[in-house]
ROKEPA-239692 format. One line per field, with one value per residue (C-alpha): residue number from 1; y, x, z. Coordinates in steps of 0.05 Angstrom, whole numbers, plus 5000, padded with zeros to 4 digits. Layout:
k = NUM|...;
c2 = Y|...;
c1 = X|...;
c3 = Z|...;
# end
This chain:
k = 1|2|3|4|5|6|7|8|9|10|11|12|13|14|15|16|17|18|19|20|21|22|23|24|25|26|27|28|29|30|31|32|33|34|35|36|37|38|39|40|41|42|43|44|45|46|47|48|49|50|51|52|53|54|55|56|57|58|59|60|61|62|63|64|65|66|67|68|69|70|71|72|73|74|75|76|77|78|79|80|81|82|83|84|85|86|87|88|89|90|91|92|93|94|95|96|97|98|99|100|101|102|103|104|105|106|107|108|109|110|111|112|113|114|115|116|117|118|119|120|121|122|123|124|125|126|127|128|129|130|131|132|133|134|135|136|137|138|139|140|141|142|143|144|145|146|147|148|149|150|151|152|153|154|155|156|157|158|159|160|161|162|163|164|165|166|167|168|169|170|171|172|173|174|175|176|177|178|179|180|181|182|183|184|185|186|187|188|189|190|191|192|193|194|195|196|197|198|199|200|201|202|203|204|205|206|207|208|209|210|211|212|213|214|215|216|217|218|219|220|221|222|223|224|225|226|227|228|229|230|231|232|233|234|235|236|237|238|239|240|241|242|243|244|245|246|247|248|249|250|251|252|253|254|255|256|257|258|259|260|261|262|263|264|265|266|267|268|269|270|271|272|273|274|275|276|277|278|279|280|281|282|283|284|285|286|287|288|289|290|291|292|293|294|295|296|297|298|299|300|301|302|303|304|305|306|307|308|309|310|311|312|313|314|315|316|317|318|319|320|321|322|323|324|325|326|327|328|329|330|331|332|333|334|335|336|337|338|339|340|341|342|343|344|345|346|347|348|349|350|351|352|353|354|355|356|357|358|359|360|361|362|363|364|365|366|367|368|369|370|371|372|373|374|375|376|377|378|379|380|381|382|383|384|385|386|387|388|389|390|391|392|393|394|395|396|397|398|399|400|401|402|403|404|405|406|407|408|409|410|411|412|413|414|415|416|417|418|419|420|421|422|423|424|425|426|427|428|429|430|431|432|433|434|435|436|437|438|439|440|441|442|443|444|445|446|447|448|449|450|451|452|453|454|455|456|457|458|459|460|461|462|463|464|465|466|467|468|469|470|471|472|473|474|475|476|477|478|479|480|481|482|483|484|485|486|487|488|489|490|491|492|493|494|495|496|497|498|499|500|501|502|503|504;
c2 = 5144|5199|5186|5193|5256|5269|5285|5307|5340|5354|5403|5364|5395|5408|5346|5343|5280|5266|5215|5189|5145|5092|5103|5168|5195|5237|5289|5342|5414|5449|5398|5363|5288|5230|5209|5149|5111|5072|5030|4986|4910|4893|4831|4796|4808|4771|4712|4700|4714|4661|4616|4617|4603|4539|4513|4534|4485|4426|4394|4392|4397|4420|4496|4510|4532|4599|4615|4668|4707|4706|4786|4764|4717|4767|4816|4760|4754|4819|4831|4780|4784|4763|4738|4757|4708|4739|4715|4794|4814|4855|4914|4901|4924|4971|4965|5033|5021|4955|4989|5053|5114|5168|5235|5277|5293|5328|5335|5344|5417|5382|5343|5276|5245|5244|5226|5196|5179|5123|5129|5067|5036|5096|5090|5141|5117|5155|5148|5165|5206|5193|5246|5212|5220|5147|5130|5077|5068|5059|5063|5053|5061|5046|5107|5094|5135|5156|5215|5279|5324|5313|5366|5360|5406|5449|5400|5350|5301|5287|5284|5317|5281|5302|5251|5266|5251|5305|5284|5304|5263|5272|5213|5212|5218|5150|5103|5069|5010|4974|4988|4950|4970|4963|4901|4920|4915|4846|4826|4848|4807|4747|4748|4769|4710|4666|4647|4663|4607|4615|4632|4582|4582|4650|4639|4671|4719|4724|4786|4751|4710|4660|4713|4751|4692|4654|4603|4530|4547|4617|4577|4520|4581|4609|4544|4534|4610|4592|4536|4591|4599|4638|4716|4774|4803|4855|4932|4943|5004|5018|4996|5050|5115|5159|5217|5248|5326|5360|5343|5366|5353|5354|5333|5360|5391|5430|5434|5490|5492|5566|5599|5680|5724|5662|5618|5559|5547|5492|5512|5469|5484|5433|5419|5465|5533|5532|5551|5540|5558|5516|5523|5477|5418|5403|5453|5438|5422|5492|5532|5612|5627|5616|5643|5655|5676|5631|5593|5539|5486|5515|5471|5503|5554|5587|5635|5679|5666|5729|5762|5708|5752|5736|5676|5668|5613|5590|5530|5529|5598|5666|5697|5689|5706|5751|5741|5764|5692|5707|5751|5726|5783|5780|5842|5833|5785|5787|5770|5694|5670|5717|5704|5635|5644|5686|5626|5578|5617|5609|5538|5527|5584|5548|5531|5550|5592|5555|5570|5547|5495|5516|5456|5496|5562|5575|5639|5657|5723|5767|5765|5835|5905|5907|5830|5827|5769|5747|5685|5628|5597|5533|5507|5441|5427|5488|5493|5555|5587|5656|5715|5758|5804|5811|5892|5926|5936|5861|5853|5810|5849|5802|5814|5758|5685|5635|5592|5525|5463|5424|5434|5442|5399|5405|5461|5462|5517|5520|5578|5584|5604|5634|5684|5677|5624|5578|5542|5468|5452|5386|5390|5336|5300|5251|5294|5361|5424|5443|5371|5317|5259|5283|5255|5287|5269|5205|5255|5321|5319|5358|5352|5327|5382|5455|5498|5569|5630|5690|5748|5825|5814|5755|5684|5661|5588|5560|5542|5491|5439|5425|5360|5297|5246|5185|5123|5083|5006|4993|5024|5041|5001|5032|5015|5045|5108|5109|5115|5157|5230|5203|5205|5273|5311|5305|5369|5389|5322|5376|5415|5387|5353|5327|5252|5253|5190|5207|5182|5140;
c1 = 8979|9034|9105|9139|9161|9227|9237|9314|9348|9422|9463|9534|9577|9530|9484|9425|9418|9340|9317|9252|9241|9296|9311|9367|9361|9413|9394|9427|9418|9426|9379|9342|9354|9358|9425|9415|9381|9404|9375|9391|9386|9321|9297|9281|9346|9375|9332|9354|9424|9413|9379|9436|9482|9455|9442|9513|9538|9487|9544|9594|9589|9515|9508|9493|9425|9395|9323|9284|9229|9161|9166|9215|9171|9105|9157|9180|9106|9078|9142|9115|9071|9000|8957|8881|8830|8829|8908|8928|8981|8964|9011|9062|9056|9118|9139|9179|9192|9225|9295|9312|9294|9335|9325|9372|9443|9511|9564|9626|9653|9687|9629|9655|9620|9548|9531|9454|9437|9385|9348|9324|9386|9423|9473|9516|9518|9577|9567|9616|9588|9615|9630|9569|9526|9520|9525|9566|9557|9632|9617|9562|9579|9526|9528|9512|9449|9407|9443|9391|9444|9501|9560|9622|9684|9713|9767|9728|9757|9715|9637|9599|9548|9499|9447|9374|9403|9454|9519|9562|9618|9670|9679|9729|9692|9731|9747|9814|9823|9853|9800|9744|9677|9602|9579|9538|9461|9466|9521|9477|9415|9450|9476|9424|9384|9431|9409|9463|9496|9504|9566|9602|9628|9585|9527|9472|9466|9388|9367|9339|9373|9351|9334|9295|9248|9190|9168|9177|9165|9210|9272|9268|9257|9321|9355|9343|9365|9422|9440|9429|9485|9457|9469|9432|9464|9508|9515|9573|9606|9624|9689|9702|9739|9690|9709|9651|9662|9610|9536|9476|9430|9376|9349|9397|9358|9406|9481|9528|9601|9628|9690|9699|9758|9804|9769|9728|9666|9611|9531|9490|9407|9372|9298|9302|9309|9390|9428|9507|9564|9627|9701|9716|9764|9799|9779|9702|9693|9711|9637|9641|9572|9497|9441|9379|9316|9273|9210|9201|9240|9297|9294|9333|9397|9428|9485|9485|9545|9592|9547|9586|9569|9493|9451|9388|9347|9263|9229|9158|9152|9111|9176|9250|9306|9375|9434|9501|9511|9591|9564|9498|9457|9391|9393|9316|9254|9213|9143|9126|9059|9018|9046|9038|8967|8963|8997|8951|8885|8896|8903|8853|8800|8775|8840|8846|8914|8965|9042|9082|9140|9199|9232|9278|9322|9364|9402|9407|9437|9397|9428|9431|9462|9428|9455|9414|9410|9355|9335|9284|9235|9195|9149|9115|9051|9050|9039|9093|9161|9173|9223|9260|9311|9367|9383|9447|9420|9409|9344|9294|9248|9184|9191|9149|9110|9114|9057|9077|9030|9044|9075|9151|9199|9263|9304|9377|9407|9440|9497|9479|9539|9576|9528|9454|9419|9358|9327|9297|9240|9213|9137|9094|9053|9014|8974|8932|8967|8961|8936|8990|8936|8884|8909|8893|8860|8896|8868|8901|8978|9034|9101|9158|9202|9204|9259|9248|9300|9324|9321|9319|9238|9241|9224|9199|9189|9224|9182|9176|9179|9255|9256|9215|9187|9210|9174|9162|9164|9090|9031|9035|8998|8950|8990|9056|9010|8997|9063|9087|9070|9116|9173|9149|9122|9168|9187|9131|9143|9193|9138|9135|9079|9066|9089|9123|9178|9250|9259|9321;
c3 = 8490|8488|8499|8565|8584|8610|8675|8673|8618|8617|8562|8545|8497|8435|8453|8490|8541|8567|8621|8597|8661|8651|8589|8568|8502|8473|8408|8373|8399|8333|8290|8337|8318|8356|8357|8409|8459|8527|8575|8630|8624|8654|8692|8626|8588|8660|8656|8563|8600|8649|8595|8548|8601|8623|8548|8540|8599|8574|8541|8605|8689|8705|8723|8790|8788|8816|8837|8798|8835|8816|8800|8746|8708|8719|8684|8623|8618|8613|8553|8512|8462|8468|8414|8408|8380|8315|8310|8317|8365|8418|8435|8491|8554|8568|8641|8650|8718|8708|8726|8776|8740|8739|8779|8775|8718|8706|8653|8652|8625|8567|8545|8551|8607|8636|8706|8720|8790|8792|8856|8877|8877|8894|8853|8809|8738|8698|8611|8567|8502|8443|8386|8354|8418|8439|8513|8543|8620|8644|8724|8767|8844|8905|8951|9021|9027|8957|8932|8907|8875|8837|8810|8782|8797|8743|8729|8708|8759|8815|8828|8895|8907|8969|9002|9036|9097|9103|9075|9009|8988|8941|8896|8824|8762|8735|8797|8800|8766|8819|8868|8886|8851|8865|8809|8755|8750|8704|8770|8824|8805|8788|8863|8894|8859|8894|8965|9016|9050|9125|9158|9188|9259|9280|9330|9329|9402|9416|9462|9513|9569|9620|9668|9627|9605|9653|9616|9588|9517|9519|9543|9495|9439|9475|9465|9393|9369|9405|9366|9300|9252|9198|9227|9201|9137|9162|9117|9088|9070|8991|8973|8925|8938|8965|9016|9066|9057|9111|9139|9153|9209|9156|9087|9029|8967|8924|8924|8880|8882|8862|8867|8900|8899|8881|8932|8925|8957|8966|8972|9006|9025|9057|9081|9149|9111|9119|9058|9077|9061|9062|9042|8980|8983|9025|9074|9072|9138|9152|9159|9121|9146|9141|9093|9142|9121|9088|9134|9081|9052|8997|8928|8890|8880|8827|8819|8755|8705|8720|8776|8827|8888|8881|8898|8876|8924|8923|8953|8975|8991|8959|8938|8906|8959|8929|8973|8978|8998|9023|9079|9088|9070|9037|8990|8972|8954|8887|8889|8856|8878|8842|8779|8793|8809|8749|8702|8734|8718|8655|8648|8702|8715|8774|8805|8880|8905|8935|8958|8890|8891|8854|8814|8779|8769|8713|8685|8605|8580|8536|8457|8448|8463|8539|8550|8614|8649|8664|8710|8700|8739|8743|8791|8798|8763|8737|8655|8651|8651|8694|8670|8711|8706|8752|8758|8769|8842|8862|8847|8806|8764|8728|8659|8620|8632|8584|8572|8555|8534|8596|8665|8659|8684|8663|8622|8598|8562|8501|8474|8398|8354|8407|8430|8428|8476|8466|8521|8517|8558|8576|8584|8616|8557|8601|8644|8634|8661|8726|8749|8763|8766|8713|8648|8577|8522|8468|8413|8446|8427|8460|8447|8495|8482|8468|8442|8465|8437|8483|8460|8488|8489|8527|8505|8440|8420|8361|8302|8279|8319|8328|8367|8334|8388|8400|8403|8458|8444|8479|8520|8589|8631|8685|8738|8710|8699|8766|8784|8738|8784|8832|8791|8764|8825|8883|8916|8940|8995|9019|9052|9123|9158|9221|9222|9151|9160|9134|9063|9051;
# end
């Protein structure tokens, strides 16, 4: 079986960082190497810890014991290794999502620090990058709803962070040392191993009453929840600095922060076809004005490196939107779905025509006389990248589709000795293009990553192959297979339908 592929990649300083599930791999952009690997402690590196703990206390007072789930020792089992009649080892089962995986990445403008948020546990893990590219996790903060965006301000100091339920926060890169933080991973499962003791002195007050109850049996249950001491685990909030900037009444998708005419700015779109615009710290709870235009969900923004005044936004629709995003003016649209039909015909002659989902747009600048830009699009499940041009009169010309050897998704942009650009693009290696169930061939290979030059023609792909694979310590089981497209394809859940609960 293939290697993961990596659903986020993230440019810091002249090192690449890639999420491969749990795992974040970090290579050099100019030779492609591996440089390192982390990973979070997992449920099995708990219960050694836990192990070595009580052998170390044998000697004195017993340890007070804790109580492992049965989850924890399926997981211990399914990490050992097996041994077949023949006295061969089997290979080990590799149970990616053993740990939150990570959606979504941002670095810092000086390179030194790397921000992964984890979904599951919705936290905001912060890594500091060493000269040699090694990652050391320094902060990981709990943030009351699961963030789905992350930047970080042009001074490096403090993170935005917006949630899928409406809200951006401002947070500092590096908490304060004196204040109180969320434990780690290794912290939080120990306690949460524990069982809670119940607190003292606090009764339990049942709904019901003696005049809303007719019956023998109700009023002796009534008695006995009275007598109740254990309450019901009350939220708390985070006890880390964290500041609530602005909300939304609906799901947040993308977030920019941008500065105009000596101004700053924050950009938020959300799931209801809003793109707004808000006055930066600490005025962002004063409202500029409202982008209005779209009739499907907005996944993505981008504004082009020196053309500030434009915004370039797509979600589930046919076309691209160009704003003038200060005044709220759409300048003009450029035509997507039928080069997205066109891309897809190719991989798929039978595929049917459907509205695409964009899952990313970038900018690069041509490396030549002309140094157009030019701006980059991605959709989900869809085996290619889409060139445009962005004209001296606002508006997005189709110069060139890329084929690539899976769907893309994830690209981060690289400045090459000061002046030309190369673009790495991470490629899904499980499954066939076009299809995020259908899985390919063990004998068809495809690589993780591909390096693609820009140039006045467009994109070219580096040869040969810059970035080696890395190994992954096991075989993915079926089951982690079959969870695998959710971590890969999830925008097009944007796209509403009748009954579709809120996601927390």
């Amino acid at each position: 079986m293939a290697n993961l592929p990596y659903q986020c990649l993230q440019k810091c300083g002249d090192i690449l960082v890639a999420a491969n599930s749990t795992r974040i791999d970090s290579f050099n952009l100019e030779s492609g190497s591996l440089l390192s690997s982390w990973s979070p402690p997992t449920m099995g590196d708990l219960q050694i810890s836990e192990s070595a703990e009580l052998e170390e206390a044998a000697d004195g007072p017993p340890a007070k014991k804790r109580k492992l789930s049965k989850a924890s020792d399926e997981v211990e089992a399914q990490a050992d290794v097996k041994e077949n009649t023949n006295g061969k080892k089997k290979n080990k089962q590799l149970n990616v999502f053993e740990s939150p995986a990570v959606i979504t990445m941002a670095s810092t403008k000086a390179g030194g620090h790397v921000i992964a948020v984890t979904g599951e546990d919705k936290s905001i893990r912060v890594f500091e990058v060493a000269s040699n590219g090694s990652l050391k996790q320094v902060s990981q903060r709990a943030m009351p709803k699961r963030p789905c965006a992350v930047v970080i301000t042009d001074d490096d100091s403090t993170i935005i962070s917006a949630d899928k339920f409406g809200d951006v926060y401002a947070l500092p890169l590096l908490p304060d040392a004196t204040s109180a933080e969320v434990p780690s991973a290794e912290e939080d499962s120990k306690a949460g191993s524990e069982t809670p003791e119940p607190a003292a002195g606090r009764l339990f007050k049942p709904a019901a009453n003696e005049f809303t109850i007719h019956s023998v049996r109700n009023r002796k249950a009534l008695e006995n929840q009275k007598r109740q001491t254990n309450w019901p685990k009350e939220k708390t909030d985070p006890t880390f600095e964290h500041n609530l900037l602005l909300g939304h009444v609906s799901m947040l998708t993308d977030l920019l922060l941008t500065t105009r005419n000596g101004r700053k700015y924050i950009i938020t779109a959300d799931r209801d076809e809003h793109i707004r615009i808000s006055r930066g710290m600490p005025q962002a709870h004063i409202i500029e004005g409202f982008c209005l235009g779209h009739t499907e969900f907005i996944s993505r923004l981008c504004i082009p490196a020196g053309r500030d005044d434009i915004l370039v936004s797509g979600g589930g629709e046919d076309e691209l939107y160009i704003w003038d995003w200060l005044s709220g003016k759409l300048l003009s649209k450029a035509a997507l779905r039928n080069h997205v039909d066109s891309a897809v015909r190719d991989a798929s002659p039978e595929a049917e025509s459907k509205k695409p989902t964009v899952s990313g747009i970038y900018h690069a600048k041509a490396s030549g006389q002309d140094s157009r830009d030019l701006i980059i699009v991605s959709c989900e499940a869809v085996p290619a990248l889409f060139v445009y041009c962005l004209t001296a009169q606002k508006t997005l010309e189709h110069q060139q589709t890329v084929s690539l050897p899976g769907n893309a998704l994830s690209v981060a942009i690289n400045t090459v000795g000061g002046a030309s650009q190369m673009l790495v693009v991470s490629v899904d290696c499980i499954h066939k293009p076009r299809s995020i169930k259908e899985r390919r061939e063990q004998t068809v290979s495809c690589p993780s990553l591909v390096a693609l030059s820009v140039t006045d023609d467009g994109l070219t792909e580096v040869s040969p192959l810059l970035f080696a694979a890395v190994k992954d310590e096991g075989a993915l089981s079926e089951k982690e297979l079959a969870k695998l497209p959710n971590l890969l394809y999830n925008i097009e859940n944007f796209r509403k339908r009748e009954g579709a609960p809120e996601e927390e």
